[in-house]
C-alpha positions as a Markdown table, in Angstrom:
| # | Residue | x | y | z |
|---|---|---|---|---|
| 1 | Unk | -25.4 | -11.9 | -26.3 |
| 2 | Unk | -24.7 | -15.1 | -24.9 |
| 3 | Unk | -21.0 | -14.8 | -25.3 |
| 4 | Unk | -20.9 | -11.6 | -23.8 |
| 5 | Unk | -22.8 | -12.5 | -20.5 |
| 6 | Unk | -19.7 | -15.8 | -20.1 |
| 7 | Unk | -17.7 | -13.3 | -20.8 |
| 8 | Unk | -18.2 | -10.8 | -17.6 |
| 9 | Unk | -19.9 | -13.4 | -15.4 |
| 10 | Unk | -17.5 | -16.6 | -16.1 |
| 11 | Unk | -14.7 | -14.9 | -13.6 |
| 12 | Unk | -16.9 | -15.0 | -10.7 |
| 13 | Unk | -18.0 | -18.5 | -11.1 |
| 14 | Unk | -14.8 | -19.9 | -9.2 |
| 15 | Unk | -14.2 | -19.2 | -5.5 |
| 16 | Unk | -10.5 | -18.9 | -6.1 |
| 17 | Unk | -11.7 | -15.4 | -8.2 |
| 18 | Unk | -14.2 | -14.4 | -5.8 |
| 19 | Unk | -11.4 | -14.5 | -2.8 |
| 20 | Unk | -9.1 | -12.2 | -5.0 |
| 21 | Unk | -11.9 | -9.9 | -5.4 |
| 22 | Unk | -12.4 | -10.2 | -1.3 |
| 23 | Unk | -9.3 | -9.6 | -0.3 |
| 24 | Unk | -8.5 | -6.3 | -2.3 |
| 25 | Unk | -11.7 | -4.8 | -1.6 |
| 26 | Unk | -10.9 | -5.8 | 2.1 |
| 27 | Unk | -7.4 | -3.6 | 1.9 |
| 28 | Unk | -9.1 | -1.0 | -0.8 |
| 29 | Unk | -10.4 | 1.6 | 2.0 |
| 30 | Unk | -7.4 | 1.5 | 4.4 |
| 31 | Unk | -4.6 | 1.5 | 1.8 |
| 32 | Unk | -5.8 | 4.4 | -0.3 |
| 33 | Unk | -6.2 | 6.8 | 2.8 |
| 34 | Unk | -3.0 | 5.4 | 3.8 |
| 35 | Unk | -1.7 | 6.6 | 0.2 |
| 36 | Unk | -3.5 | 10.2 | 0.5 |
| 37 | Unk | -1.7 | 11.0 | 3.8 |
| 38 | Unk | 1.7 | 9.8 | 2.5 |
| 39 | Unk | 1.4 | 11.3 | -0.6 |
| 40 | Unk | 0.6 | 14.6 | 1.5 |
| 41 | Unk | 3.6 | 14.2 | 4.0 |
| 42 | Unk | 5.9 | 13.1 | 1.0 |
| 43 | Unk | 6.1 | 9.6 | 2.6 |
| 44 | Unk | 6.2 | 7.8 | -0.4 |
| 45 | Unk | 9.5 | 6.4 | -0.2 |
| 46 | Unk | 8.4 | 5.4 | 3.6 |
| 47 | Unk | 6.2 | 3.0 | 2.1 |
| 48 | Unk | 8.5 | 1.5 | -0.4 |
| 49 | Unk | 11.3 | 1.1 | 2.4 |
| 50 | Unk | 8.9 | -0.5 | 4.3 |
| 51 | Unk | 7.4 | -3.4 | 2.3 |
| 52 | Unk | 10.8 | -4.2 | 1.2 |
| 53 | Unk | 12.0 | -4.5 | 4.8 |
| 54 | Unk | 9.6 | -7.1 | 6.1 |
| 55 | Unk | 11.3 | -9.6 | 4.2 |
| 56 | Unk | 14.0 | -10.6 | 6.7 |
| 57 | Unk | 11.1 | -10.7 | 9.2 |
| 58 | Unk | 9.0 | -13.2 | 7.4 |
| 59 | Unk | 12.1 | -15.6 | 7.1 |
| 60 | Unk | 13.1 | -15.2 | 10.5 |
| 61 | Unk | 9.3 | -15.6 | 11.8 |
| 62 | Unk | 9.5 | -18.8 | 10.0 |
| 63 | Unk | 13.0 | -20.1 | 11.3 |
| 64 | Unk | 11.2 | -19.3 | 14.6 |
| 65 | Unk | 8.0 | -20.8 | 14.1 |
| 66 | Unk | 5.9 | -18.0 | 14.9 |
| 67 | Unk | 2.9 | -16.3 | 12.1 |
| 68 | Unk | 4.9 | -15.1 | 9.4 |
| 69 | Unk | 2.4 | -11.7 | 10.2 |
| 70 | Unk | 4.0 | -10.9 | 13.6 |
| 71 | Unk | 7.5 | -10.9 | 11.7 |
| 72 | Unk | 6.1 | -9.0 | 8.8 |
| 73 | Unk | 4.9 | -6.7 | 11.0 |
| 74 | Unk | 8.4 | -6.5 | 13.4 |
| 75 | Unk | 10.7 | -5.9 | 10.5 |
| 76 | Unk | 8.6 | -3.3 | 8.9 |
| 77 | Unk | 8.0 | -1.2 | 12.4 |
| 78 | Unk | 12.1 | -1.4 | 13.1 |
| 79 | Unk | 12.7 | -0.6 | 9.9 |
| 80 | Unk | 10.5 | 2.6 | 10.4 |
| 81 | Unk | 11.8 | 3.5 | 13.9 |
| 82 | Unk | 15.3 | 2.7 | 12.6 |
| 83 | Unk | 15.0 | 5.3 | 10.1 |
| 84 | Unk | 13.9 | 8.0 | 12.6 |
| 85 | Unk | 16.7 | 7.3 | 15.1 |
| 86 | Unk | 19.3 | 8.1 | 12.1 |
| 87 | Unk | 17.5 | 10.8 | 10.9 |
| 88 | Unk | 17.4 | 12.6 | 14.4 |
| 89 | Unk | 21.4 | 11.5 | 15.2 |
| 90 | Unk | 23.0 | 12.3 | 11.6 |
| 91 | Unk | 23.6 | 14.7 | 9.4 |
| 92 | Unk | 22.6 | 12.8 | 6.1 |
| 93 | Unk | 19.4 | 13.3 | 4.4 |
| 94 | Unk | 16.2 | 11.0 | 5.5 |
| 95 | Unk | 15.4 | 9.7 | 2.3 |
| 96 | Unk | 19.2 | 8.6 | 2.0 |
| 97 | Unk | 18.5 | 6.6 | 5.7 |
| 98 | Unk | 15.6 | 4.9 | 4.4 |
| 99 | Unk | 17.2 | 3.6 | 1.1 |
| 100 | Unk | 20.3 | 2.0 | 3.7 |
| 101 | Unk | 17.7 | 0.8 | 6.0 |
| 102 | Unk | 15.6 | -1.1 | 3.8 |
| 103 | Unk | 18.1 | -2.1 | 1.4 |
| 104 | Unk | 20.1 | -3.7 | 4.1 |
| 105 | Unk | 17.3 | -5.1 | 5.3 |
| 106 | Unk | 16.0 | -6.5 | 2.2 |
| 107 | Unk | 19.3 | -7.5 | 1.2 |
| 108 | Unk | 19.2 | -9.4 | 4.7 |
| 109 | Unk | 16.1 | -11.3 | 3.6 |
| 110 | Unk | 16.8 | -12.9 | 0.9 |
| 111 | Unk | 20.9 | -14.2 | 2.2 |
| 112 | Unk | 18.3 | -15.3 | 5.1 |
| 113 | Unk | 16.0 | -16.9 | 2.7 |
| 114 | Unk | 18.8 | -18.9 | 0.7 |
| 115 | Unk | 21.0 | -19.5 | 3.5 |
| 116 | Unk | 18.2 | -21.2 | 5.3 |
| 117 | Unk | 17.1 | -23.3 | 2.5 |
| 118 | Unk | 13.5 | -23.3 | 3.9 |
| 119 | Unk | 9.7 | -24.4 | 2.1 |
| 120 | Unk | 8.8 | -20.5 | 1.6 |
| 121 | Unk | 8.2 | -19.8 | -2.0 |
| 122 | Unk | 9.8 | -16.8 | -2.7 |
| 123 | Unk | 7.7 | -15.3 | -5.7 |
| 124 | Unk | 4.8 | -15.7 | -3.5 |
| 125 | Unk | 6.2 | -13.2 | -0.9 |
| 126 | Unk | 7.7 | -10.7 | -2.9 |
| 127 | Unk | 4.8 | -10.8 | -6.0 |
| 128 | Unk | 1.8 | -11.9 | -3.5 |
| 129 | Unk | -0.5 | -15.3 | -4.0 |
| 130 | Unk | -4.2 | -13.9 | -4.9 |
| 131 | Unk | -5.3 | -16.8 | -6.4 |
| 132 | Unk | -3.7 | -18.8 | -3.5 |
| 133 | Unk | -5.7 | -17.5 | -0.9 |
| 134 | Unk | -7.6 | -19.0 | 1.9 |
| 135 | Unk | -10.4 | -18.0 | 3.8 |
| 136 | Unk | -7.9 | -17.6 | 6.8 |
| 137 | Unk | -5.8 | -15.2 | 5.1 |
| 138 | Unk | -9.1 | -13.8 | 4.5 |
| 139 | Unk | -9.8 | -13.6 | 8.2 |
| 140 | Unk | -6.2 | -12.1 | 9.2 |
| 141 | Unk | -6.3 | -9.4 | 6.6 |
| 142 | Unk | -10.0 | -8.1 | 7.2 |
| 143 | Unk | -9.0 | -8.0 | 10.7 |
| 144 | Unk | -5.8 | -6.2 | 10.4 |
| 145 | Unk | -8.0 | -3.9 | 8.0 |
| 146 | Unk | -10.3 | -3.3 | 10.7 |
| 147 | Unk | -8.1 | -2.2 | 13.4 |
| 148 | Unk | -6.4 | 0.2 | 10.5 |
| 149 | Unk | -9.3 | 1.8 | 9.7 |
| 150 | Unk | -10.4 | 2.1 | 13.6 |
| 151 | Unk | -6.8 | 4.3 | 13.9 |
| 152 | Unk | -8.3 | 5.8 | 10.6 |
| 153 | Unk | -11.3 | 7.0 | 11.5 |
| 154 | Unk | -10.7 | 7.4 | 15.3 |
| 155 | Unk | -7.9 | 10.3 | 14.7 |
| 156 | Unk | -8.7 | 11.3 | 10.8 |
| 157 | Unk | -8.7 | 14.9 | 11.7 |
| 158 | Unk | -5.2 | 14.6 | 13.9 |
| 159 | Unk | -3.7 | 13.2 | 11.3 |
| 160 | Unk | -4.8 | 15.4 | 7.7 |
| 161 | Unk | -3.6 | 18.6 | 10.2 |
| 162 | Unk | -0.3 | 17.0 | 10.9 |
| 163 | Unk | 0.1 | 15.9 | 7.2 |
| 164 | Unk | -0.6 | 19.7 | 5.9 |
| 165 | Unk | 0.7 | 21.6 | 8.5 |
| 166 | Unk | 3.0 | 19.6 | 11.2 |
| 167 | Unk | 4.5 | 22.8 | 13.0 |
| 168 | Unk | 0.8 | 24.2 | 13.1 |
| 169 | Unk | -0.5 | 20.5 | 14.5 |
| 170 | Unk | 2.0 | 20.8 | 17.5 |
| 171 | Unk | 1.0 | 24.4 | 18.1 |
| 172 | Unk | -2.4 | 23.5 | 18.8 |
| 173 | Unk | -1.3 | 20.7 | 21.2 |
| 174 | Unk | -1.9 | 18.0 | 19.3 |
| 175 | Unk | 0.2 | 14.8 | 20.2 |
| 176 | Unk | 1.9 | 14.5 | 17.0 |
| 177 | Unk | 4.6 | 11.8 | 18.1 |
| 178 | Unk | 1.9 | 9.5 | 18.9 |
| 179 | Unk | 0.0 | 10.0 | 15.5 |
| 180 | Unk | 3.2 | 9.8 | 13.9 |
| 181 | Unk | 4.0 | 6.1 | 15.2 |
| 182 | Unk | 0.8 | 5.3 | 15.3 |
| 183 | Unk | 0.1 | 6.0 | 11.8 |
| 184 | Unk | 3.7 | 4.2 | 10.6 |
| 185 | Unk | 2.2 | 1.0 | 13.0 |
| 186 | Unk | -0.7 | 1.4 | 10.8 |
| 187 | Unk | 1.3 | 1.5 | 7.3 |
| 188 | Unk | 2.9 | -1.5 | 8.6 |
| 189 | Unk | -0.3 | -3.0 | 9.8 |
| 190 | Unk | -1.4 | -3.1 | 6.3 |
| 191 | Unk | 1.8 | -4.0 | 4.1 |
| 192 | Unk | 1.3 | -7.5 | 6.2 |
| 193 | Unk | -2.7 | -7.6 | 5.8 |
| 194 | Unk | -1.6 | -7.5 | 1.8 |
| 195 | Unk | 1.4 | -9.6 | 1.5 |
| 196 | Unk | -1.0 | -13.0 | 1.0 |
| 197 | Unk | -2.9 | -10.4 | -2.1 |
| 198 | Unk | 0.1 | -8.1 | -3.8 |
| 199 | Unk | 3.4 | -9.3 | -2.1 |
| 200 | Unk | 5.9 | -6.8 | -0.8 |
| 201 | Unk | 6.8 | -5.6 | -4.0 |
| 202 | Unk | 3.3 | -4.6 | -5.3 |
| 203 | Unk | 2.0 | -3.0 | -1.7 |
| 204 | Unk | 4.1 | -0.2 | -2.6 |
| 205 | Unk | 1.6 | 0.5 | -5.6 |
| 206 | Unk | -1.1 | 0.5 | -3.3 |
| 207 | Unk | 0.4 | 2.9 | -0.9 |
| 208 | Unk | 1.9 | 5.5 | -3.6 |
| 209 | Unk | -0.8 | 4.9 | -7.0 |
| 210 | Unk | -3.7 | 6.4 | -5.2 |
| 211 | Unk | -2.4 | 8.8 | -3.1 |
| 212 | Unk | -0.6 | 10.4 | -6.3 |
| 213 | Unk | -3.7 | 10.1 | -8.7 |
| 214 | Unk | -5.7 | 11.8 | -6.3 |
| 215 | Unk | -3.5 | 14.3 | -6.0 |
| 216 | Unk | -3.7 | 15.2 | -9.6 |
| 217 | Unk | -7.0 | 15.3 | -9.8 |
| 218 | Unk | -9.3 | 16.7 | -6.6 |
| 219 | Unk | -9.5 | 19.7 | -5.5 |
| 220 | Unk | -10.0 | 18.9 | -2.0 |
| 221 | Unk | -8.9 | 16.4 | 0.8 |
| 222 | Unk | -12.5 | 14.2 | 1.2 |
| 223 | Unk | -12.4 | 14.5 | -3.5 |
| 224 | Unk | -8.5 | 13.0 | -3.0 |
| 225 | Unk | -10.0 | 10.6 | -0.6 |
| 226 | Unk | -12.6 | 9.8 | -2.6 |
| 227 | Unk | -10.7 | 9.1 | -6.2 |
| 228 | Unk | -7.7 | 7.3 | -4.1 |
| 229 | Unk | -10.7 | 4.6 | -2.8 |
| 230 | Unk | -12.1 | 4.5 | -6.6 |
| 231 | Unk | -8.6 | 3.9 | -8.1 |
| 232 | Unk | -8.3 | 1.1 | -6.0 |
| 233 | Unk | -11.5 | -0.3 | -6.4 |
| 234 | Unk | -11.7 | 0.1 | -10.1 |
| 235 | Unk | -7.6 | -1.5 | -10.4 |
| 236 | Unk | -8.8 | -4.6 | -8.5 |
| 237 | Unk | -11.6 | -5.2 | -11.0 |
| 238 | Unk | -10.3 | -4.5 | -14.0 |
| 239 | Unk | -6.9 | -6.5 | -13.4 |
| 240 | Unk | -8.7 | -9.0 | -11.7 |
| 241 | Unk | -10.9 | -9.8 | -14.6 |
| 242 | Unk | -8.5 | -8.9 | -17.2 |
| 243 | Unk | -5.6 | -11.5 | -15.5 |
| 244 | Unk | -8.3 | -14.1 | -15.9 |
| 245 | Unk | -9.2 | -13.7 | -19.7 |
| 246 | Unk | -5.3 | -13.1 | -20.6 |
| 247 | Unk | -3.8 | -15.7 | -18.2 |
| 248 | Unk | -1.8 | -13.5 | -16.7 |
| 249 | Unk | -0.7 | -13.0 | -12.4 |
| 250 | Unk | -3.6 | -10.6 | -10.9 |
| 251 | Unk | -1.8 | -8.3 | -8.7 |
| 252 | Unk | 0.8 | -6.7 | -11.3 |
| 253 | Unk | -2.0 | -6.9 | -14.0 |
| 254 | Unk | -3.9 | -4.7 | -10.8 |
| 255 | Unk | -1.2 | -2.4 | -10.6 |
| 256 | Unk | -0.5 | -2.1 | -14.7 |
| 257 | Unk | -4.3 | -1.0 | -14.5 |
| 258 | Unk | -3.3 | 1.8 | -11.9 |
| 259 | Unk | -0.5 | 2.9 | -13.7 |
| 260 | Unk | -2.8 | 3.4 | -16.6 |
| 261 | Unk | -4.6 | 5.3 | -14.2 |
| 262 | Unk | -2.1 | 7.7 | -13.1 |
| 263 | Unk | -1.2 | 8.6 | -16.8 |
| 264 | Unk | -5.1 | 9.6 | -17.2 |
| 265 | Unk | -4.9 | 11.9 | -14.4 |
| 266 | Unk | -1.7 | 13.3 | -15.4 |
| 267 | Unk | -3.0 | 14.0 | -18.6 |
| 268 | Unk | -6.1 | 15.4 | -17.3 |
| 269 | Unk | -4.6 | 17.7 | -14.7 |
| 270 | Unk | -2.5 | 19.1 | -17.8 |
| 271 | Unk | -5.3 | 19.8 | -19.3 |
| 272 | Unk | -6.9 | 21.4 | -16.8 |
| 273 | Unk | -4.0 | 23.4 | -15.4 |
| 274 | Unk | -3.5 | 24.8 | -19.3 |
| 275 | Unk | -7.5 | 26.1 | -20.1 |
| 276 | Unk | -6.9 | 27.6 | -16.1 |
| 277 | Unk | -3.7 | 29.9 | -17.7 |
| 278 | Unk | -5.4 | 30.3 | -21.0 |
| 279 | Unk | -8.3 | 32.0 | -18.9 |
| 280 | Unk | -6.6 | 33.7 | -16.6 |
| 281 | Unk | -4.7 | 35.6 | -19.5 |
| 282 | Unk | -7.8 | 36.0 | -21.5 |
């Protein structure tokens, strides 16, 4: 009995765990309505581009000797606004721009990162530093969460019309050029409040993972939002405590965790979707 009690409560005994715990719950709730909305506009590759085109920003925000959060945040918005302006001017595909834009851009970072030669550690901002963090990342990130989820919650309804019906959103006068840079601030927003947890690498997880199980397995927009938040919730815990007993890196033991997820929901949605035909013929 003994053994079993260390076993679950010996994780939370050191306050390196507890601030890895902190910090994902802290970018749970934002991220996984984040991931419903994209997953609903078919954004996902948005998010990927993205998180891997902040990287020239971070190196450059260092070079400069500003936050390494403000050039997060720079590269990531002119990566987005970049792939807009060549969508509306040319005749090649969106998702084509994006994959230019952020592999150019990612490609940038890291001649910027070698050529400069500086102190960053590079695993730490592509695969994240959860068991690095300090309480002022702690700080940063729960703030940039906060004004997220005040974008959230301010213009929810703006934004689940525009994701289901753009075309219908406009008709009714809704404004949705500002929701639509307003919400791809927001994405950015959050890839930089969980570099310091995930890296750039593993934020796409968060934005895609949820977003898709919940689409598998609710039946309706607050179920998906619902599940997304859970999947999130459940991945931090489970990696979390798993990395510690295995001795293995938190964040992709996170995201291995919501990969399992996704194939339970897959399979479940099967499932379901074959006793549906099976009664409908019977």
């Amino acid at each position: 009995m003994d053994f079993w009690l260390d076993f679950f409560i010996d994780p939370f005994r050191y306050a390196y765990m507890q601030k890895a715990f902190l910090i994902t719950f802290l970018i749970a709730l934002p991220m996984a309505a984040m991931s419903s909305l994209m997953v609903l506009k078919g954004w996902s590759l948005m998010g990927d581009a993205m998180s891997h085109a902040v990287l020239p920003g971070i190196v450059m925000a260092f070079i400069a000797g500003v936050p390494l959060a403000v050039g997060a945040f720079g590269a990531g918005l002119f990566c987005a606004v970049a792939t807009g302006w060549l969508n509306a001017n040319s005749r090649v595909k969106e998702d084509t721009m994006m994959g230019i834009v952020f592999s150019g851009m990612f490609g940038l970072g890291i001649v910027l990162h070698v050529s400069v030669r500086s102190s960053l550690h590079l695993d730490h901002i592509l695969f994240g530093d959860m068991l690095g963090v300090r309480w002022s990342d702690i700080g940063t990130t729960a703030l940039l969460a906060a004004l997220c989820s005040a974008f959230l919650i301010s213009k929810w309804r703006d934004l689940v019309a525009q994701a289901f019906d753009g075309m219908h959103a406009r008709a009714i006068g809704l404004r949705t050029g500002w929701l639509h840079y307003g919400l791809l601030t927001s994405i950015a927003l959050m890839i930089v409040a969980s570099l310091q947890a995930v890296g750039i690498i593993l934020s796409i997880a968060l934005l895609v993972a949820p977003g898709a199980i919940a689409f598998l397995v609710a039946r309706t927009f607050a179920g998906m939002l619902s599940v997304a938040v859970g999947s999130v919730i459940l991945s931090a815990l489970f990696g979390i405590f798993a990395s510690y007993h295995i001795d293995s890196e938190p964040a992709p033991t996170m995201v291995l965790f919501m990969t399992g997820f996704f194939i339970v929901a897959l399979v479940v949605s099967q499932v379901r979707d074959m006793r549906m035909r099976q009664a409908a013929r019977g």
